[in-house]
N, CA, C and O atoms as a GROMACS GRO file, in nm:
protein
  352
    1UNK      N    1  -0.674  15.014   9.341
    1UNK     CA    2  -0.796  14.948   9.294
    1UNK      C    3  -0.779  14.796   9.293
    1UNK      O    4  -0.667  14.774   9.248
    2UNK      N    5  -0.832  14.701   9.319
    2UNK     CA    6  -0.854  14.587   9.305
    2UNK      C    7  -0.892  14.498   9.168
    2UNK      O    8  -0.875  14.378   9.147
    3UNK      N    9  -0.949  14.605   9.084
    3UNK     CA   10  -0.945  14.536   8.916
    3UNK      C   11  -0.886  14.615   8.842
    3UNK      O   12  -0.930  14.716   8.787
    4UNK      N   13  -0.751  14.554   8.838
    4UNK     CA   14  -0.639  14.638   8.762
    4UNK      C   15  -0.637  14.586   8.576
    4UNK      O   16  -0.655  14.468   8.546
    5UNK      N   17  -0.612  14.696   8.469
    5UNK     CA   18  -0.648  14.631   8.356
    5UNK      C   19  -0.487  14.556   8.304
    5UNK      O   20  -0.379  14.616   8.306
    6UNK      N   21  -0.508  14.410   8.260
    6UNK     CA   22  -0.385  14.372   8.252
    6UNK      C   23  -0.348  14.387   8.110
    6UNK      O   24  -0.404  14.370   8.002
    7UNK      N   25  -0.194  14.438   8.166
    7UNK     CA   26  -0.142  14.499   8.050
    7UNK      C   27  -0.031  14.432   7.990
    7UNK      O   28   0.000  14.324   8.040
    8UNK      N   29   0.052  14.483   7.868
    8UNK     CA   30   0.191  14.426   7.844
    8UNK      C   31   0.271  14.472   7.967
    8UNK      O   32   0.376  14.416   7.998
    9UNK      N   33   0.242  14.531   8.006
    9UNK     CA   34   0.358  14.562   8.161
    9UNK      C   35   0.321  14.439   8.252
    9UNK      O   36   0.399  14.371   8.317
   10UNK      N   37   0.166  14.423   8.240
   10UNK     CA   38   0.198  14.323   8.388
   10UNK      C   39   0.258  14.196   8.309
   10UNK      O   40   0.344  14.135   8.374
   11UNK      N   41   0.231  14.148   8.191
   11UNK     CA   42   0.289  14.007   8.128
   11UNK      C   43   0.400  14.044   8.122
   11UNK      O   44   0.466  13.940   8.126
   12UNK      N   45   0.500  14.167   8.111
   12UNK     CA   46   0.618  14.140   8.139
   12UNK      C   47   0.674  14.130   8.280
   12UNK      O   48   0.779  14.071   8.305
   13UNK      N   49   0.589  14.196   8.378
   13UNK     CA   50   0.612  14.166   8.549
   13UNK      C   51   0.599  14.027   8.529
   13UNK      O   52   0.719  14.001   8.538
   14UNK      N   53   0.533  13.891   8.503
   14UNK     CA   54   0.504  13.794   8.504
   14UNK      C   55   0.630  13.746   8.472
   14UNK      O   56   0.702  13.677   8.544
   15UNK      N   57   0.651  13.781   8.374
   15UNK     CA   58   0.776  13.681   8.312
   15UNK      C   59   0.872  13.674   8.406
   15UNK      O   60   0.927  13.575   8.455
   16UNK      N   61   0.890  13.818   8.432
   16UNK     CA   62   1.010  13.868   8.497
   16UNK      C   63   1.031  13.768   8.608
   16UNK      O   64   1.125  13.690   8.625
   17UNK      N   65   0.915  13.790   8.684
   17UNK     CA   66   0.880  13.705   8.822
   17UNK      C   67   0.909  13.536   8.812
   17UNK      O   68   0.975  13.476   8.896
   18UNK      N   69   0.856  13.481   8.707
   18UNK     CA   70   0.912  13.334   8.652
   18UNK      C   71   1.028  13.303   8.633
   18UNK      O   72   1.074  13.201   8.684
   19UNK      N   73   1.115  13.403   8.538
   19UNK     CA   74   1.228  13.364   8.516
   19UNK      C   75   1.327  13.413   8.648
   19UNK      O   76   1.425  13.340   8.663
   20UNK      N   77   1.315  13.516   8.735
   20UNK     CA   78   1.370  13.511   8.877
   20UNK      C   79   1.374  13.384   8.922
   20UNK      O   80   1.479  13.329   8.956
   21UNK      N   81   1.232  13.318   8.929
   21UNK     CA   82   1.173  13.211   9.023
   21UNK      C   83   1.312  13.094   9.014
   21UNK      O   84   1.378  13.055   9.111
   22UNK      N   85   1.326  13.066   8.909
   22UNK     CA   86   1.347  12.951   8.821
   22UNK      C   87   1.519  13.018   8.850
   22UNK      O   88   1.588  12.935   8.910
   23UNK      N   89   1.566  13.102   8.830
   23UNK     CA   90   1.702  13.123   8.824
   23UNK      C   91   1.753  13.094   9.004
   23UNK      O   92   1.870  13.080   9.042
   24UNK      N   93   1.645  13.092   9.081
   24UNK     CA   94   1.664  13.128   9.228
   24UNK      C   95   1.652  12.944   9.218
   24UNK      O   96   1.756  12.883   9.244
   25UNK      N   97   1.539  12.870   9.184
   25UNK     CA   98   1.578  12.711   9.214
   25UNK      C   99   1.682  12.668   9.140
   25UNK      O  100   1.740  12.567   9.178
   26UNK      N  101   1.718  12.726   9.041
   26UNK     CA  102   1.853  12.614   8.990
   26UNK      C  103   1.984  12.677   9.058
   26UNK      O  104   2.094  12.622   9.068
   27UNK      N  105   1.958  12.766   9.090
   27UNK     CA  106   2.109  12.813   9.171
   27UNK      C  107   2.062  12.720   9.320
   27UNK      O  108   2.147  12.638   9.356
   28UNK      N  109   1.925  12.730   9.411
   28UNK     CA  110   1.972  12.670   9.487
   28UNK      C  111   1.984  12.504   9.454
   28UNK      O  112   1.995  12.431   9.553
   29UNK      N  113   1.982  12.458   9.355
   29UNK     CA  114   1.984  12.258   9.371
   29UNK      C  115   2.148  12.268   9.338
   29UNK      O  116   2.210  12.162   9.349
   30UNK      N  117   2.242  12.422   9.289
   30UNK     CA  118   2.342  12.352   9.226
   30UNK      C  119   2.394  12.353   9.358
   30UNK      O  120   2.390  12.448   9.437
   31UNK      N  121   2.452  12.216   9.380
   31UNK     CA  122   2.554  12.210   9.524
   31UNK      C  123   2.734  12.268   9.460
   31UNK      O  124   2.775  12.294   9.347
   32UNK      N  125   2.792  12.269   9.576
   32UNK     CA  126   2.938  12.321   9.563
   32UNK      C  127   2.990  12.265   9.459
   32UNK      O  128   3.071  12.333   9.397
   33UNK      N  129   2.961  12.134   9.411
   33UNK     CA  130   3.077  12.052   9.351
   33UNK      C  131   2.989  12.050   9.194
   33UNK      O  132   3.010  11.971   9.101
   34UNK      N  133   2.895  12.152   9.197
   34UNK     CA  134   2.855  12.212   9.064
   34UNK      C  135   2.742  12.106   8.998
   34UNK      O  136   2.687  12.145   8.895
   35UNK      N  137   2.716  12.014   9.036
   35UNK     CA  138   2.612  11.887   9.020
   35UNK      C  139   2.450  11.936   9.037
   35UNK      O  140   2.426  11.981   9.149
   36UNK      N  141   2.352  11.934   8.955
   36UNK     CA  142   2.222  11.913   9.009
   36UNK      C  143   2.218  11.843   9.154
   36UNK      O  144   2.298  11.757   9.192
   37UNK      N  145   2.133  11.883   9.212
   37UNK     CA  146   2.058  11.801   9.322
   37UNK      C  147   1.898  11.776   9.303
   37UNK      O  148   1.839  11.861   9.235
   38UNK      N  149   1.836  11.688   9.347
   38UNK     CA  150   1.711  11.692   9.362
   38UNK      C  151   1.626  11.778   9.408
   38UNK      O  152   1.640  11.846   9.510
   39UNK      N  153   1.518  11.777   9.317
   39UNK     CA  154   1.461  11.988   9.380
   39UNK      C  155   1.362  11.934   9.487
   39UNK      O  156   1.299  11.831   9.460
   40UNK      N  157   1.349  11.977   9.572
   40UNK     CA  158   1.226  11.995   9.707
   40UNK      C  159   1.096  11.949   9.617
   40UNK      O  160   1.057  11.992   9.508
   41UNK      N  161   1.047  11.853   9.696
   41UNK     CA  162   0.886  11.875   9.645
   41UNK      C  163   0.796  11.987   9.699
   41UNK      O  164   0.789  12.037   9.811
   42UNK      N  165   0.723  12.014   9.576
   42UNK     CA  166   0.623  12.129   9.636
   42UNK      C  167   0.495  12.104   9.639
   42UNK      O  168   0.436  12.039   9.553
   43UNK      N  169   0.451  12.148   9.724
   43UNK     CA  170   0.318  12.107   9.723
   43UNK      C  171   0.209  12.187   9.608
   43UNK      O  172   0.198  12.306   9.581
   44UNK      N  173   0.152  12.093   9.567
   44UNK     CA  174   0.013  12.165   9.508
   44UNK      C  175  -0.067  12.287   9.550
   44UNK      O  176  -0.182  12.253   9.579
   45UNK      N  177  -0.047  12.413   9.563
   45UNK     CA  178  -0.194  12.493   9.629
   45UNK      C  179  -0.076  12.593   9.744
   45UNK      O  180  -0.092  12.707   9.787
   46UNK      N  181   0.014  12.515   9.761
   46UNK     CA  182   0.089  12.606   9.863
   46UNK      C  183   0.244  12.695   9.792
   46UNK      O  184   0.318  12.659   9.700
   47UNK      N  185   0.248  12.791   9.861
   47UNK     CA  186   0.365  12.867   9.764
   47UNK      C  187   0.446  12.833   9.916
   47UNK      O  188   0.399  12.746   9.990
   48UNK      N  189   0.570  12.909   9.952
   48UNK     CA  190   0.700  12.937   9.998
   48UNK      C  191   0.610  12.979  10.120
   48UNK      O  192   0.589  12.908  10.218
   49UNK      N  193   0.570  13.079  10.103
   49UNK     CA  194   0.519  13.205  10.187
   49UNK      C  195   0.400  13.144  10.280
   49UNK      O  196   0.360  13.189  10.388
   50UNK      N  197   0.361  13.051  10.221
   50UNK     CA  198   0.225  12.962  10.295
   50UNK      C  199   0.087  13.012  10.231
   50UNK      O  200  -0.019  12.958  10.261
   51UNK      N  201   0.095  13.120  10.139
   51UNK     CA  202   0.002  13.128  10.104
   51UNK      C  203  -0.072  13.043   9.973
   51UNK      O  204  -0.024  12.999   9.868
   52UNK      N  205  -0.254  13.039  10.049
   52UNK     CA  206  -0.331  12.928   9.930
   52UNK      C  207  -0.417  12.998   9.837
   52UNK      O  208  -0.457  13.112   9.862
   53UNK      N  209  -0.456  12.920   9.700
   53UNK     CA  210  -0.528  12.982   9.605
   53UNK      C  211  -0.643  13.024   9.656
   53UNK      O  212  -0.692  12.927   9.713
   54UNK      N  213  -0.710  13.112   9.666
   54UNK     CA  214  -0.831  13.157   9.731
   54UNK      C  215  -0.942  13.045   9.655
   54UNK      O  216  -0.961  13.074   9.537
   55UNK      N  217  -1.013  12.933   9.699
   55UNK     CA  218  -1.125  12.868   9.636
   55UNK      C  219  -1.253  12.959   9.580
   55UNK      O  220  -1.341  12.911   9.508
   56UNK      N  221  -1.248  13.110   9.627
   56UNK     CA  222  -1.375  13.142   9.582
   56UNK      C  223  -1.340  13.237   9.488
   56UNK      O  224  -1.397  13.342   9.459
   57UNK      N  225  -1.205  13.172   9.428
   57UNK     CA  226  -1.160  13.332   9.309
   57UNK      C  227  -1.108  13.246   9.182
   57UNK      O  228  -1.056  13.286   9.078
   58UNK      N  229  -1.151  13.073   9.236
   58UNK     CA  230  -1.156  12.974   9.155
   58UNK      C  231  -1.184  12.981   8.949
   58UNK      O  232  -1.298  12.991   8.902
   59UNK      N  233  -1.108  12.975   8.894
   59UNK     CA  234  -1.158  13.015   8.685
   59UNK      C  235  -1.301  12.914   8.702
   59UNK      O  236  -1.337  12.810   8.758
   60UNK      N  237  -1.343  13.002   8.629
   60UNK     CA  238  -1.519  12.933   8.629
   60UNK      C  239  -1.581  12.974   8.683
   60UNK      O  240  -1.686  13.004   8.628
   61UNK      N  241  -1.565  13.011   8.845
   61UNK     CA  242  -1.681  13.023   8.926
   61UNK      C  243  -1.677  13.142   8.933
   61UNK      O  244  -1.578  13.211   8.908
   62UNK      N  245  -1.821  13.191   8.982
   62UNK     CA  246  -1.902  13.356   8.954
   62UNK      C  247  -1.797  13.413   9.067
   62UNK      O  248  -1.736  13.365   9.162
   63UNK      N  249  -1.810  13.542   9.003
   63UNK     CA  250  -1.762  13.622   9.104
   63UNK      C  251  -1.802  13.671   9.269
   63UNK      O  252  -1.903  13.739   9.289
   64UNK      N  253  -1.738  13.641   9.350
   64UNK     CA  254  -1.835  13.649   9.491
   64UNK      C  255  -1.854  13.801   9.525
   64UNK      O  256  -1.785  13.901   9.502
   65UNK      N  257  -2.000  13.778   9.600
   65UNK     CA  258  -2.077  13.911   9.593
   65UNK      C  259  -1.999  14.018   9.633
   65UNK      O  260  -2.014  14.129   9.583
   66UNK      N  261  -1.894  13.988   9.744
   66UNK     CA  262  -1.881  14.105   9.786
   66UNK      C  263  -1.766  14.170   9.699
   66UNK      O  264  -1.705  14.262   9.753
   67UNK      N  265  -1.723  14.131   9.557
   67UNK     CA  266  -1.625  14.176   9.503
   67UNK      C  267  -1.720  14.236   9.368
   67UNK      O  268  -1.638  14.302   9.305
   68UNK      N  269  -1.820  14.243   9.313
   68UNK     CA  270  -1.979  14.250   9.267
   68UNK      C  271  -2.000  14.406   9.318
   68UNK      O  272  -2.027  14.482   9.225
   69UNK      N  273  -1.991  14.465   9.441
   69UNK     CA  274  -2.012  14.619   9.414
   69UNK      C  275  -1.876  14.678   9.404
   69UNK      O  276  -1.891  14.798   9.378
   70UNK      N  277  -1.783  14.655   9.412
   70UNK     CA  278  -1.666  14.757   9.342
   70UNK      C  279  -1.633  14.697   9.172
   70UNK      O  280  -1.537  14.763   9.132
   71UNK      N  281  -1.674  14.608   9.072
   71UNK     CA  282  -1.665  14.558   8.932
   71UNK      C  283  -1.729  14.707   8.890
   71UNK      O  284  -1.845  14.730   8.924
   72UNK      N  285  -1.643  14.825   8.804
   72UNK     CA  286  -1.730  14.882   8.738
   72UNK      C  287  -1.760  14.863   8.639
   72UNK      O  288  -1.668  14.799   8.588
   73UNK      N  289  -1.865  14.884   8.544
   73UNK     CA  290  -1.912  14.898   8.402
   73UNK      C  291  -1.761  14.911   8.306
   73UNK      O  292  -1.742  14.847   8.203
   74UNK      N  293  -1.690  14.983   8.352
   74UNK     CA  294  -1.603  15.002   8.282
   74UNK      C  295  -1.473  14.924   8.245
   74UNK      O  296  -1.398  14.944   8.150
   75UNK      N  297  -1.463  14.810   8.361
   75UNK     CA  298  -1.375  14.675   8.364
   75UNK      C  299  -1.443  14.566   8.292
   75UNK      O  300  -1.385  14.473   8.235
   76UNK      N  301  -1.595  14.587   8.300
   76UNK     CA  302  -1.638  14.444   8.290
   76UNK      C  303  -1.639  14.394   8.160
   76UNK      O  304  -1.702  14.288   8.153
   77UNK      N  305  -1.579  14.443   8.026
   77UNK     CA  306  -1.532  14.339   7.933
   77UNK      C  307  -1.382  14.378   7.849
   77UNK      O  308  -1.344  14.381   7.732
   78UNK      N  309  -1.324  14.404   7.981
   78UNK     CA  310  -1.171  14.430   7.988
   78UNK      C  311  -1.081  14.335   8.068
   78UNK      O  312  -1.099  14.331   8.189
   79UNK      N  313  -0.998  14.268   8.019
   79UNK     CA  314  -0.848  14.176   8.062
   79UNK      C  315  -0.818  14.249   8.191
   79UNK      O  316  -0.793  14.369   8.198
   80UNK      N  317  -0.822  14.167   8.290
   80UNK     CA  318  -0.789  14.189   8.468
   80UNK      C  319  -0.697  14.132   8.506
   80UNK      O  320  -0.703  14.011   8.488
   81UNK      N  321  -0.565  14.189   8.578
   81UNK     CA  322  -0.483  14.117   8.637
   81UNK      C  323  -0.562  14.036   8.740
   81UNK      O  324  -0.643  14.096   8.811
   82UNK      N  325  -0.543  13.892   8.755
   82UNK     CA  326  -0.560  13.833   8.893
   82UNK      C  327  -0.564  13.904   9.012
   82UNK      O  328  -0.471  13.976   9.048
   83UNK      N  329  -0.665  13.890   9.072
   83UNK     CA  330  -0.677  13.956   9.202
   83UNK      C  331  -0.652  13.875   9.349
   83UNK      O  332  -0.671  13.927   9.459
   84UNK      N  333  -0.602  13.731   9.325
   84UNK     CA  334  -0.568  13.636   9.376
   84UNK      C  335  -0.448  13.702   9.439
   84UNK      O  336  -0.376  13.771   9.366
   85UNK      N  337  -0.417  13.686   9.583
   85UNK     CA  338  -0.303  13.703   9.623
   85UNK      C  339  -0.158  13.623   9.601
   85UNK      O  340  -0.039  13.650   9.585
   86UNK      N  341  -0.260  13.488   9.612
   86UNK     CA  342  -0.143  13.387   9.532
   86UNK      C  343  -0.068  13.381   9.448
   86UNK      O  344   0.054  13.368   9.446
   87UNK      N  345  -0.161  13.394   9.353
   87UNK     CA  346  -0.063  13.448   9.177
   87UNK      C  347   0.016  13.577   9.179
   87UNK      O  348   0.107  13.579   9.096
   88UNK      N  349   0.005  13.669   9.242
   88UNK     CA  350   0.066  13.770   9.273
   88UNK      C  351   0.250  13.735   9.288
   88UNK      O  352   0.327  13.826   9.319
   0.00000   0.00000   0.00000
């Protein structure tokens, strides 16, 4: 399904996924001789993978139509994991 209800499982997938993230950049800046290095700049909007925030799945803006006939009655005033591929 595409509107999944978000749960304490997915906020702990989240974390999980952050604190990986973060253990994977400080292992790679530490060089051999055990020193920080300077971390890569990252760009705004772009992940690793190349993928971008979808603009039309933007906080604020209405939901686009064609995601409007699969919303059932039964999600619509229930906590949704992101359906953004990005945040994923």
């Amino acid at each position: 399904p595409i509107f999944r209800p978000f749960t304490r499982e997915s906020l702990a997938a989240i974390e999980a996924r952050i604190a990986e993230e973060k253990a994977r950049k400080e292992h790679a800046n530490k060089g051999e001789d055990g020193e920080d290095h300077a971390e890569p700049v990252h760009h705004q909007g772009m992940d690793d993978e190349g993928l971008e925030a979808d603009p039309n799945l933007e906080a604020g803006m209405p939901l686009p139509k064609y995601l409007l006939n699969v919303l059932t009655p039964e999600v619509t005033a229930t906590p949704l994991e992101d359906i953004d591929k990005f945040y994923e």
